[in-house]
N, C-alpha and C positions, 0 to 999 in steps of 0.2 A: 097429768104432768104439765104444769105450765111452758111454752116459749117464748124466750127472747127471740124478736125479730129485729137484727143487724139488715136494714137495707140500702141499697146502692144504685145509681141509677148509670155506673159505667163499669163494664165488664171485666175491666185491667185493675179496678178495685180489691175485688175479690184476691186476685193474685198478688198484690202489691201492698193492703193494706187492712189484709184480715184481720178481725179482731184475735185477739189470742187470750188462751186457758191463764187466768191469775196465776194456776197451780202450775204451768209451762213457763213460768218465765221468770222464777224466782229470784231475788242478788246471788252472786257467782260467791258471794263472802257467805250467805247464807248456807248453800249448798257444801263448802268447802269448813264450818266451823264445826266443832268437834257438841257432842250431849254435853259432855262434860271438862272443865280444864281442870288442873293444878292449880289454886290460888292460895298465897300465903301457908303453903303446906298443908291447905287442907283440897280433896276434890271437891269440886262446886259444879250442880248445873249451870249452862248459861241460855241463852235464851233461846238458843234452837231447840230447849227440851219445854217451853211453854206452850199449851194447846191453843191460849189463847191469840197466841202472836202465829201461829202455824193456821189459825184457821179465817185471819184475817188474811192476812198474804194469799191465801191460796185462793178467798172466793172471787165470784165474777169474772170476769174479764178485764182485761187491758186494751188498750189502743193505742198503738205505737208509733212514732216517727217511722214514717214509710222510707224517708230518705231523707240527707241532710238540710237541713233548712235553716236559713241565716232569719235570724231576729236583727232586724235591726229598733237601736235604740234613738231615739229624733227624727229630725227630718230626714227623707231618702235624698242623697245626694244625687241621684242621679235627675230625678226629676225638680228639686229644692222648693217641692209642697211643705211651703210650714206648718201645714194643718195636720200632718202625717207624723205622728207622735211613736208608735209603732210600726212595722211592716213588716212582715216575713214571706221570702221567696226560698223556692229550691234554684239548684246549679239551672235548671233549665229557664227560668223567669218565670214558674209557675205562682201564682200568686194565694197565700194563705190566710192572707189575716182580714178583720174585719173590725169592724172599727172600735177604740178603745174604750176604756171607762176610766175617765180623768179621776185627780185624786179627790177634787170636789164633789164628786157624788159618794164619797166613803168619809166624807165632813174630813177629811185631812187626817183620820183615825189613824191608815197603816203606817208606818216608817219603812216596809223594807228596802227601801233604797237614801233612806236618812232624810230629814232635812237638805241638806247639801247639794240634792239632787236635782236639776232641772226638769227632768220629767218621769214622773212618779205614779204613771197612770197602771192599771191592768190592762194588760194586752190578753188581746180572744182572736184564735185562730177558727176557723173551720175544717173540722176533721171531714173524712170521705162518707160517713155513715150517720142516717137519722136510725133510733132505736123505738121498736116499738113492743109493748107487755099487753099480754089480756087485761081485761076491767079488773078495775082494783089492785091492780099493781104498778108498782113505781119503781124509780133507781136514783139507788146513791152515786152522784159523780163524784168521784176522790181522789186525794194526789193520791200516787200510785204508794202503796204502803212498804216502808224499809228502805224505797231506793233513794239514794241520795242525791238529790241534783244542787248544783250549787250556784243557776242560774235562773231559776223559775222553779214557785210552788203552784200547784193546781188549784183554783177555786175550787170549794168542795159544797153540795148541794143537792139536793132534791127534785127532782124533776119528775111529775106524770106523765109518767109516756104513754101511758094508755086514751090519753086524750090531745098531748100537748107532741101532735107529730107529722103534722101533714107537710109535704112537701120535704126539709131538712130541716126544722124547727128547731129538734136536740142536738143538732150537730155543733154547736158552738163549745167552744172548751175555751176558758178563763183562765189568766195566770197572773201571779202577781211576780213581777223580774225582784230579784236578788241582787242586781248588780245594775249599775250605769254608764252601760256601755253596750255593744251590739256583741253578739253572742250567734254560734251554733248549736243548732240540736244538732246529735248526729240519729245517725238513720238506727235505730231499734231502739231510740229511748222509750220507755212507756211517757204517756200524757196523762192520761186518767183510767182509774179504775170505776169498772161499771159495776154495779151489784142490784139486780132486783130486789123488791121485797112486797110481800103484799100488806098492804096498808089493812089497819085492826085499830079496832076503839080497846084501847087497855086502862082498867082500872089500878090504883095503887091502894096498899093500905101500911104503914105506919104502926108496927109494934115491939113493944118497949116487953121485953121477956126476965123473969128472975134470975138474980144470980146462979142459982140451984139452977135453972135449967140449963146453964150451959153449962157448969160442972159436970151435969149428970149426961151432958150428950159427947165430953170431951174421945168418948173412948167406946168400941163396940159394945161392952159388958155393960154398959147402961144407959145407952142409947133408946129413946123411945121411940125409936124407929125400926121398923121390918127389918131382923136381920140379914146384914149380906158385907159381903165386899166391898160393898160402894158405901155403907153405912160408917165407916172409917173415917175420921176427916184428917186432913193434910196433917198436922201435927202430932195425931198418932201413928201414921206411915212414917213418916220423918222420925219419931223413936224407935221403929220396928226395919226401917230399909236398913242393909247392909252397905259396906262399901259399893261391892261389884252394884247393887242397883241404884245407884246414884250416879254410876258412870250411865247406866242405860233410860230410859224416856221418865221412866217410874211408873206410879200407879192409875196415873190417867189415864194411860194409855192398857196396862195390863190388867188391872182390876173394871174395867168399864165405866168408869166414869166422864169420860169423852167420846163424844162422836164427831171425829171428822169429818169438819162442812165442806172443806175441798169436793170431795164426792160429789156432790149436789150440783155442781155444774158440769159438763158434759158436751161434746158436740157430735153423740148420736146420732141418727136419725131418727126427726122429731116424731109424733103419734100419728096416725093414721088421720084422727080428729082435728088436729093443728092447724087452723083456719089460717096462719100466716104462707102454708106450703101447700096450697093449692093452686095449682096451674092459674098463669094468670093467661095461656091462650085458649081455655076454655070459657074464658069470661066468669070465672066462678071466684 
């Protein structure tokens, strides 16, 4: 079993700025919206009943606003460094940020703060935690999936952490502001979602199949494929479900043809083997 190592080189981190479960911390809108509504007189699933959006949201981890933290947009007034195009401090004068990525290194591509804007760079904070993966594996940084923020999007990206981690190397989180003005985070926003993966050479291949063959596979009775349950494709469930299961998940979930990736991350206690959680006062 592979682990992520989340390290921290001050002890009020841990309590203050754990990483947290993707699947812990889902939108409040999320949890509270129905499998199914009323639309136009007819019931319709909405998208709490899609596996695909259920198993995004719930993988990896998040990393959240510990406490509230002011962005500011320009120079700091308080000091009136023109060269301080971003800053971000909490209530205490702790300092977060690091230094920007003007809009001339993205050739003037993004607009999100329009033309009109005086300064239009990505701001990068440093978060409490460098991450580290065995060989061969990497993380996706990503805006945190579904939640809405309506002042900053996350740079999203690729990062080998199994090589690219000494000291706090990954701890840098990217954002592009939405707005031109100075702004709070407040304290549990997520910032980015992390997601391992192990890196794989994958081939493609490109094939163009007869008409007859999809006729012939639209439906269990002539399918050439091993019969079962899972041999069914969406549009013959969709002829075959009833009202009542249309209010419920459907056949994703109760025929087997999903497996929930939430599962797969965990904050167990990691293998025996797990070269990250060896005592580090044994020297080992």
């Amino acid at each position: 079993m592979p682990t992520i190592d989340f390290h921290t080189y001050d002890a009020d981190t841990v309590k203050n700025f754990k990483p947290v479960l993707a699947k812990n911390i889902v939108p409040e809108w999320w949890r509270s919206i129905k499998v199914a509504e009323l639309n136009k007189g007819q019931i319709q699933q909405t998208i709490r009943a899609c596996p695909a959006m259920d198993d995004w949201l719930k993988s990896g981890w998040i990393i959240t606003a510990n406490r509230d933290i002011e962005v500011i947009n320009g120079t700091n007034p308080e000091d009136n460094a023109e060269s301080v195009r971003f800053a971000a401090y909490d209530p205490s004068g702790q300092d977060y940020h690091s230094r920007s990525h003007p809009t001339t290194q993205f050739a003037d591509a993004f607009e999100y703060l329009g033309r009109g804007s005086q300064i239009k760079d990505a701001f990068k904070m440093r978060n409490a935690w460098n991450v580290k993966t065995p060989p061969g594996y990497s993380c996706f940084y990503l805006d945190p999936f579904l939640f809405q923020n309506k002042y900053f999007a996350t740079w999203q990206g690729i990062i080998d952490t199994d090589t690219f981690n000494v000291g706090m190397d990954n701890a840098q989180i990217i954002f592009y502001p939405k707005v031109d003005h100075s702004f709070v985070i407040k304290e549990g926003t997520p910032l980015v979602q992390i997601i391992p993966f192990k890196r794989e050479t994958w081939n493609a291949t490109y094939t163009v199949k007869t008409h007859k063959s999809w006729t012939d596979n639209r439906g269990e009775g002539t399918t050439e494929f091993e019969k079962s349950d899972t041999t069914k494709s969406m549009q013959e469930w969709g002829q075959l479900m009833e009202e009542e299961t249309v209010r419920n998940f459907g056949p994703y979930r109760a025929k087997g043809y999903w497996k929930p990736k939430g599962k797969n991350f965990n904050e167990e206690s990691p293998p025996p083997e797990c070269p990250f959680h060896q005592g580090e006062e044994d020297g080992s």
